[in-house]
C-alpha positions in Angstrom: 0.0 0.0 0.0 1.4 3.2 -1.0 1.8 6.5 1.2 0.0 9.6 0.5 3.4 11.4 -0.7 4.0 8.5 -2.9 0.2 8.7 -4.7 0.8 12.7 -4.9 3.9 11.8 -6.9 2.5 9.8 -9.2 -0.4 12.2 -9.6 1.8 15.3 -10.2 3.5 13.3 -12.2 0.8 13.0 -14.5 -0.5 16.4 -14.3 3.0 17.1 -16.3 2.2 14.8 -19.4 4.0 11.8 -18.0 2.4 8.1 -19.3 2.2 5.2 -17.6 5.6 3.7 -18.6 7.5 6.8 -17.4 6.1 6.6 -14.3 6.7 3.3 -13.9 10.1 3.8 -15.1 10.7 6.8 -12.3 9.0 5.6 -9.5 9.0 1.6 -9.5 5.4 1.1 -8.8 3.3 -1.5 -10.8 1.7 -0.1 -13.6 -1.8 -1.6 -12.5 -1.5 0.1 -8.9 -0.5 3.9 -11.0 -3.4 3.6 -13.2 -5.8 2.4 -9.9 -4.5 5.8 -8.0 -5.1 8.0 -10.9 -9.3 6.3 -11.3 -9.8 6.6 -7.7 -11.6 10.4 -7.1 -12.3 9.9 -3.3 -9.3 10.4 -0.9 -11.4 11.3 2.4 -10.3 9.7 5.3 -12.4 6.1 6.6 -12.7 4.6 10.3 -11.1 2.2 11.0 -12.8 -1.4 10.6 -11.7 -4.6 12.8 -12.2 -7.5 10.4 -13.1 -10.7 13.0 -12.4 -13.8 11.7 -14.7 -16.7 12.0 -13.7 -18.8 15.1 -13.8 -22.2 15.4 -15.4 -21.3 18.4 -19.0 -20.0 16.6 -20.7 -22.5 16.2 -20.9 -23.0 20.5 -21.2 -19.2 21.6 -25.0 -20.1 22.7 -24.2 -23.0 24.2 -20.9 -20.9 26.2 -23.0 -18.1 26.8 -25.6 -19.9 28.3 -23.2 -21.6 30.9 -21.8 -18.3 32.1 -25.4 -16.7 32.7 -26.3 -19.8 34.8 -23.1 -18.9 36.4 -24.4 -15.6 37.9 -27.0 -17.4 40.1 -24.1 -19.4 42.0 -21.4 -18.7 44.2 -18.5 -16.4 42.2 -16.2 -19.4 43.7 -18.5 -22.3 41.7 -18.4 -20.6 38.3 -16.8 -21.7 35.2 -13.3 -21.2 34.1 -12.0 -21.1 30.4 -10.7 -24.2 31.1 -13.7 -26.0 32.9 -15.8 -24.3 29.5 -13.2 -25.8 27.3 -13.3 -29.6 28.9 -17.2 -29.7 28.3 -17.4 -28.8 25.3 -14.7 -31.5 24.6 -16.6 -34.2 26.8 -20.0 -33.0 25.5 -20.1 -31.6 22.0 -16.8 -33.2 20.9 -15.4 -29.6 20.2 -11.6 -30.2 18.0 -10.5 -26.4 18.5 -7.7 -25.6 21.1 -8.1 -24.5 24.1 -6.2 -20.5 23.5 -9.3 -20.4 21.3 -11.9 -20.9 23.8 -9.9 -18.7 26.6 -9.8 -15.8 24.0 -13.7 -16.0 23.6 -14.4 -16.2 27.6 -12.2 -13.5 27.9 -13.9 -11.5 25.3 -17.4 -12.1 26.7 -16.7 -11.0 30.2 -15.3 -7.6 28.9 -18.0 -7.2 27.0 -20.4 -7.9 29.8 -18.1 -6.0 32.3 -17.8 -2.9 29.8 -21.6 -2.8 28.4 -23.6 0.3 28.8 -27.5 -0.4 29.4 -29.9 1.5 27.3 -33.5 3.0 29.5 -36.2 0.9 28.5 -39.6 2.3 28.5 -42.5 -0.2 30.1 -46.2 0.1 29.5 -48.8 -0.5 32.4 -49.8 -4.1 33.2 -46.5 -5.9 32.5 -44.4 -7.8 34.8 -40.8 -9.3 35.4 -40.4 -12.6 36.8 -37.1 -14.0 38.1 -36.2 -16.1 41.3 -33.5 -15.2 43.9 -32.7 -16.8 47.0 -32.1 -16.0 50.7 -32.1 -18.0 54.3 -35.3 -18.6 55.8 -35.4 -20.7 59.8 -37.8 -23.3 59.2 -38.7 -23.9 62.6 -35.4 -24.4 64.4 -33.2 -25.3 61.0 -32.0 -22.4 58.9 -31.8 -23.6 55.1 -31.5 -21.3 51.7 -34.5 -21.2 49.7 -35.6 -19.9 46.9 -38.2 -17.5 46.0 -39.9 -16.3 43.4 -40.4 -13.0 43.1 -43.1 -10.9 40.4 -42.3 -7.0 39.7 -44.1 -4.4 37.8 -41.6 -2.2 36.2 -44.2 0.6 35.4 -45.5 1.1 38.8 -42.0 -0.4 40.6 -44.4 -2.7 42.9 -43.5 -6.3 43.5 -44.2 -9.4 45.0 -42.5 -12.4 46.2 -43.2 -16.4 47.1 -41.0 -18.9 49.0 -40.7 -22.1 47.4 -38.1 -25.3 48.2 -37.3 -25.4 44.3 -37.4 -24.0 40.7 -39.3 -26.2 38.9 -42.0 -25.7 36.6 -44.7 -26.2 39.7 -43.2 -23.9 42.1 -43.4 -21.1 38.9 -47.2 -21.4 38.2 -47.8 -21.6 42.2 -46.4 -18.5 42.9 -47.9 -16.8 39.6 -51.2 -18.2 40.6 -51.0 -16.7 44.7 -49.9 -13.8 43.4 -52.8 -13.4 40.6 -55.4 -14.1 42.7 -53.9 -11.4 45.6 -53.9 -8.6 42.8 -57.0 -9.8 41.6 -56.1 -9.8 37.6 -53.4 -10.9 35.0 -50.8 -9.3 34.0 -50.5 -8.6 29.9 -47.4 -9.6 29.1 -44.5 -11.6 31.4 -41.0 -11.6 30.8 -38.4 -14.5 31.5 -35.2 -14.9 31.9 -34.2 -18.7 31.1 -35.4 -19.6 34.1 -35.7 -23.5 35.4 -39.3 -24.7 34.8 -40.7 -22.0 32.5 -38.6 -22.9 29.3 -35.3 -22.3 27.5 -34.8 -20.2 24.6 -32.0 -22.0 22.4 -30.7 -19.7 19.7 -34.2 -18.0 18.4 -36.8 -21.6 19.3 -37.8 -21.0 22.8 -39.1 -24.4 24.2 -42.2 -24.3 27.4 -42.2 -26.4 29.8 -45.8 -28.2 29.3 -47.2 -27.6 32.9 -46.6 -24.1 32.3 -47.3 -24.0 28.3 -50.7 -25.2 30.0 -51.0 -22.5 32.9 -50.1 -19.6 29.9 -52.6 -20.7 28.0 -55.5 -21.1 30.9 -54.9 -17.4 32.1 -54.0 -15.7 28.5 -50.9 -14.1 29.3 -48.0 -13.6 26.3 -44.4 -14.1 27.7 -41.0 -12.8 26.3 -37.3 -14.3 27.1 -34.5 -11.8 27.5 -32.2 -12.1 24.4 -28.5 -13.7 25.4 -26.4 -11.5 27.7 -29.3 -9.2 28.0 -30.3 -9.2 31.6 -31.0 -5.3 31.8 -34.5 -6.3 30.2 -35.3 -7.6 33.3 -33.4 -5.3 35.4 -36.5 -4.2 37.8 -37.3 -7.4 39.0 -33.4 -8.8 39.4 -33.4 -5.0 41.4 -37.1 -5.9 43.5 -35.0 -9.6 43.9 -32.4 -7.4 46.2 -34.6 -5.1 47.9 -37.2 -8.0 49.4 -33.9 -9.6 50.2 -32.6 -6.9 52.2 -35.9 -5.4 53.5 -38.8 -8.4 53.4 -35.9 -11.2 54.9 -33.6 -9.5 57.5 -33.4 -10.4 60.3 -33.7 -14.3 59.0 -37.5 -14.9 58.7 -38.6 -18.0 60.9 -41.9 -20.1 60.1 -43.5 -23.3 60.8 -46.1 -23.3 57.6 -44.5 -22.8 54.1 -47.9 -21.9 52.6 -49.0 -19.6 55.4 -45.6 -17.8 55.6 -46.3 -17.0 51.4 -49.8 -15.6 51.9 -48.6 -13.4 55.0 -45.3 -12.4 52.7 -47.9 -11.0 49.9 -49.2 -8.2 52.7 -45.6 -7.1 53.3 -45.8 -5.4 50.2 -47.8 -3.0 51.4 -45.1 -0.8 53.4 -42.7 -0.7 50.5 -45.9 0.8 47.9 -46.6 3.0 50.1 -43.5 4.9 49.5 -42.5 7.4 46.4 -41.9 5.9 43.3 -37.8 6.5 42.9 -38.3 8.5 39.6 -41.5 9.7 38.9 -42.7 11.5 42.2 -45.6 9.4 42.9 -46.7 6.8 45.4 -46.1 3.3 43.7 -49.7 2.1 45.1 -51.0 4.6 43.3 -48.8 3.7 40.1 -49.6 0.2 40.4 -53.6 1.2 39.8 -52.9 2.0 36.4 -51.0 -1.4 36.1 -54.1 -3.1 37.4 -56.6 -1.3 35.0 -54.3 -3.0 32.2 -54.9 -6.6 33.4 -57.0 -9.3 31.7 -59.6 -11.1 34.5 -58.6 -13.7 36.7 -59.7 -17.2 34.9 -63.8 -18.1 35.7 -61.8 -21.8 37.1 -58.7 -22.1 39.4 -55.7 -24.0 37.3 -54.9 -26.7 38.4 -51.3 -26.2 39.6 -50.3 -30.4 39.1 -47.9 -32.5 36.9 -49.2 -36.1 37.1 -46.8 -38.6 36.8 -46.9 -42.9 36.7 -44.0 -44.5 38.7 -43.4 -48.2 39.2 -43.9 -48.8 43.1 -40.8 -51.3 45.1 -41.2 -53.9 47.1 -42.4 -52.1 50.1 -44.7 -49.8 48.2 -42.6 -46.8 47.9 -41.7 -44.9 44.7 -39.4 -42.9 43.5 -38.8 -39.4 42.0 -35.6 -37.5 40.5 -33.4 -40.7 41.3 -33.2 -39.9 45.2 -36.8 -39.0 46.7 -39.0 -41.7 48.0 -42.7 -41.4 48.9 -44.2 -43.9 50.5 -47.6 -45.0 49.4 -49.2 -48.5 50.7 -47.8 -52.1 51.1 -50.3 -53.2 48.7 -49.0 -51.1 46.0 -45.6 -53.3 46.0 -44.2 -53.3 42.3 -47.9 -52.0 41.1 -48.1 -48.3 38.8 -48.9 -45.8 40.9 -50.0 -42.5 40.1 -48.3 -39.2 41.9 -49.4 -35.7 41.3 -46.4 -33.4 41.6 -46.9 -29.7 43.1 -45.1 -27.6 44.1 -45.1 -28.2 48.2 -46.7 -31.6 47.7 -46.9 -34.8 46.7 -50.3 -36.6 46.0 -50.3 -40.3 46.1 -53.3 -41.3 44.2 -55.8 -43.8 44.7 -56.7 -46.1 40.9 -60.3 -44.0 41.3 -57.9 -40.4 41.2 -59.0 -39.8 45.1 -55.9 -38.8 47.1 -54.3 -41.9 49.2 -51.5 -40.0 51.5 -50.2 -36.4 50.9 -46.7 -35.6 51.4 -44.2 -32.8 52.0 -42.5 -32.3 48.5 -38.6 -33.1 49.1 -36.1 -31.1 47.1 -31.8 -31.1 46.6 -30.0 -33.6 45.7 -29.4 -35.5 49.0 -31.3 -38.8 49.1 -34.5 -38.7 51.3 -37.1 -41.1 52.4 -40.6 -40.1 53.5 -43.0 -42.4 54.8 -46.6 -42.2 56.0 -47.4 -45.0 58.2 -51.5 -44.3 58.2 -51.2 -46.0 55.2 -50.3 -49.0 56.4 -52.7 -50.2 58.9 -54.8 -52.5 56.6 -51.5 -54.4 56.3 -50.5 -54.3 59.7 -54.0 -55.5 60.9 -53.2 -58.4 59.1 -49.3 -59.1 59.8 -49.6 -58.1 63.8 -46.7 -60.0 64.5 -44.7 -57.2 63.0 -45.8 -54.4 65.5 -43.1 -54.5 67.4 -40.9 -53.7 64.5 -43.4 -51.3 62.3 -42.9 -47.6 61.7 -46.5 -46.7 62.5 -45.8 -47.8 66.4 -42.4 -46.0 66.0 -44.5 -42.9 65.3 -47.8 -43.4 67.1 -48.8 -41.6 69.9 -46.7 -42.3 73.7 -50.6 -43.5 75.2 -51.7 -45.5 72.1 -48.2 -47.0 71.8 -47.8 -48.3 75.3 -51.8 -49.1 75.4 -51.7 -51.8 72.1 -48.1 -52.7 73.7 -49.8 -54.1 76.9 -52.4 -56.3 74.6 -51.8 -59.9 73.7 -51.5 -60.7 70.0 -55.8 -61.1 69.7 -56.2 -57.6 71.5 -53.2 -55.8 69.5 -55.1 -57.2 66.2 -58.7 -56.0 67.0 -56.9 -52.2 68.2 -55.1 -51.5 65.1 -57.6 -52.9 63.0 -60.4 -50.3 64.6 -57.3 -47.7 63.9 -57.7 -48.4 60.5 -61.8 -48.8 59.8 -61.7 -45.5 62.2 -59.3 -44.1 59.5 -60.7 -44.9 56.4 -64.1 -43.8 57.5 -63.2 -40.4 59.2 -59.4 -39.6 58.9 -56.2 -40.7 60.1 -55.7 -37.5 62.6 -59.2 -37.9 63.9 -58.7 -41.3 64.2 -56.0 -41.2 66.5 -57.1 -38.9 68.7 -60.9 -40.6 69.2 -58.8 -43.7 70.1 -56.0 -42.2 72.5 -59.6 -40.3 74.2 -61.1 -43.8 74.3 -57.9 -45.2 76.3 -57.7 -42.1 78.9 -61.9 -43.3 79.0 -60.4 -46.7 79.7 -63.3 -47.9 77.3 -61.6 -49.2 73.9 -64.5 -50.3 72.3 -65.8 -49.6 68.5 -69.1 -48.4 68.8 -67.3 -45.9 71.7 -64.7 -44.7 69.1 -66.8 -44.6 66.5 -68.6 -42.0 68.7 -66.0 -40.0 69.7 -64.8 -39.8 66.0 -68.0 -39.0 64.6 -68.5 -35.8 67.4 -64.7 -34.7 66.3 -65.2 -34.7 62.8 -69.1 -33.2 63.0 -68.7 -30.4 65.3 -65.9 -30.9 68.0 -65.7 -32.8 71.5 -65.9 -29.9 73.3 -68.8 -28.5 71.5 -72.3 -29.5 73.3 -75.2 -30.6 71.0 -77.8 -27.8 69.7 -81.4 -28.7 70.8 -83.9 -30.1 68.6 -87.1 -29.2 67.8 -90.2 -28.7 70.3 -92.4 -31.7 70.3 -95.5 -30.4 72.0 -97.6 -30.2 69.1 -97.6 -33.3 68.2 -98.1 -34.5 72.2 -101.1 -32.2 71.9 -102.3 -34.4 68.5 -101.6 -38.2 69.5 -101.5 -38.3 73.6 -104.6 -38.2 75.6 -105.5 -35.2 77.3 -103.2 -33.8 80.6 -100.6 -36.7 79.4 -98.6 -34.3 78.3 -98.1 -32.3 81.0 -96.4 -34.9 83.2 -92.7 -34.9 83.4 -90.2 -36.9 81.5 -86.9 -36.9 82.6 -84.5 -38.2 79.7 -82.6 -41.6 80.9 
């Protein structure tokens, strides 16, 4: 490439009736490059433009990039390095580049990320943000990291949150749902990161999850998934994720009742609304009005906020979920289908008619559980009484009942547990118990007795004295002879 002084030779040169072969001749330049600098008629200066070549890395920048967003939910000291990035894609994609070439693109993607600007986006009334974040919650007397979800209107800067055990497509459309039906409407439009149970957006396909295709499509809703490396689309809620943490759960929030905690947690709200919107002047209550006026009507019918799913039962009855979580669900079901409907803090063990056999407390992580319900288990037991000594539901039962079917020979222990279970089936397993461990304290173990005392619990309480019927005196005034009436009748 020639400099500017040489091209203004050349050109002079010409000017003074030189041809091409004398310029040639006196300056050494290829005839082809003198005639190109005497055609060209634009010398004004250009930017300069990087030319990128195509890496070898391309074809996987989705795939990279998707890694190190997941990366900014963990720990800074679990993320990936160039290196870790580099072995998967070896191990899982059969990748043939070099490793320079994948540390060069890491690097270049976390200055880009680290240097970015973010543009002001404008929000119309009656859309939301959704994203989870997580924070320590004492449940009871353990304190364990959880995860919540939390909903934010970027319009009015309200939000809302829910505590949940997980991030699976269940907890999502729960904590949608609670929140719904506390602001009494839908919001218009939602917008997603790529978050765990909603779907995944993989280049430009974006794939739903089919629980929560189906909730979408029961309450009308559109959605939208931030675009790769975009997260200041959703920058209100990953903001309204930090505030609840530092205002809604310090000091650590303690509860007993998961569900109960969530519907006092949507009240808390309140204090932070009442407060000036950071930009615009106005109370955020009062913003969040015209996000409300915006929203389409709750759904005439609740959703159903359950994945149903078949597993093959063991030999004790049990199944399992996620390769580590097993529900117990009746001796009889051993190595039979069972059906489980899977919510978001439950798990339903269904009967072959679709009634509900035992409900348990939804286990989540990846350490191994087992959670048993031993109500389930008394038809069994009524029949195999020689293992009571060794059975979980004595294990669990009551100090009074234990030591009461304990004292009982084998005839006595038989007829106790199976009036535990008829009592059961008929009227519950927690009203159950307690009529039987009031008919030991009555010393009067007998069915018809706790048959009563089950009935009166589950009707209107023990402690609750009957209402009184209806006067009879007309008809004593119709059918008995005269002045019979009047005489006393004491009730035996």
């Amino acid at each position: 490439m020639l400099t500017m002084s040489q091209i203004n030779y050349i050109r002079d040169l010409r000017a003074m009736g030189y041809g091409i072969s004398e310029i040639h001749n006196r300056t050494g330049v290829d005839p082809k490059t003198i005639r190109k600098y005497l055609k060209q008629d634009d010398f004004s200066p250009t930017p300069p433009v990087t030319k990128s070549r195509v890496s070898i890395v391309t074809p996987y920048v989705d795939i990279i990039t998707e890694w190190l967003e997941e990366d900014q939910k963990h720990w800074h000291k679990q993320r990936h390095t160039a290196k870790r990035i580099y072995d998967r894609l070896v191990d899982e994609y059969g990748f043939t580049g070099s490793y320079d070439s994948v540390q060069k693109f890491v690097q270049k993607i976390r200055r880009e990320v680290q240097t970015r600007g973010t543009q002001e986006l404008i929000w119309e009334p009656g859309c939301a943000q959704v994203d989870f974040g997580e924070a320590d919650f004492n449940e009871d007397t353990v304190c364990i990291r959880r995860k919540y979800l939390t909903v934010s209107f970027p319009y009015s800067n309200d939000g809302y949150s829910q505590v949940f055990r997980g991030e699976t497509a269940e907890c999502v459309c729960q904590g949608l749902q609670d929140t719904f039906n506390y602001i009494g409407g839908v919001p218009k439009l939602l917008v997603f990161d790529n978050a765990t149970g909603v779907g995944r957006r993989v280049m430009d396909k974006i794939t739903e999850t089919e629980l929560f295709s189906r909730f979408r499509a029961h309450h009308g809703f559109q959605i939208r998934f931030c675009n790769p490396r975009s997260g200041h689309e959703k920058g209100n809620v990953e903001n309204k994720v930090g505030t609840h943490r530092r205002n809604l759960f310090v000091p650590v929030p303690t509860y007993h009742d998961i569900e109960e905690y969530n519907r006092q947690l949507l009240d808390l709200h309140i204090g932070k609304a009442s407060e000036d919107h950071y930009k615009k002047g106005t109370v955020i209550a009062d913003l969040f009005v015209e996000d409300q006026k915006h929203f389409l009507p709750l759904p005439a019918k609740q959703f159903n906020v359950c994945r149903y799913e078949t597993y093959k039962a063991d030999g004790y009855g049990k199944i399992c979920m996620e390769g580590r979580h097993f529900y117990s669900t009746k001796p009889e079901n051993h190595n039979k289908k069972v059906v489980a409907g899977i919510r978001a803090h439950y798990i339903d063990i269904l009967e072959p008619d679709g009634t509900v056999l035992v409900r348990h407390m939804r286990q989540y992580g990846d350490i191994r559980t087992d959670t048993s319900d031993f109500s389930t288990s008394l038809d069994m037991l009524a029949k195999n009484i020689g293992a009571w000594e060794n059975s979980g539901f004595r294990r669990d039962a009551p100090e009074l009942i234990r030591e009461y079917i304990d004292s009982q020979p084998r005839s006595g222990r038989k007829s106790s547990v199976r009036l535990l279970s008829d009592l059961s089936n008929q009227y519950g397993y927690e009203t159950a118990m307690s009529a039987f461990e009031m008919a030991v304290q009555n010393n009067s173990v007998h069915k018809s007795d706790a048959a009563i005392l089950a009935a009166r619990i589950s009707g209107y309480g023990i402690d609750t004295p009957p209402e009184p019927g209806p006067s009879l005196s007309v008809y004593d005034e119709a059918f008995l002879p005269a002045g019979s009436h009047d005489m006393e009748v004491t009730a035996p």
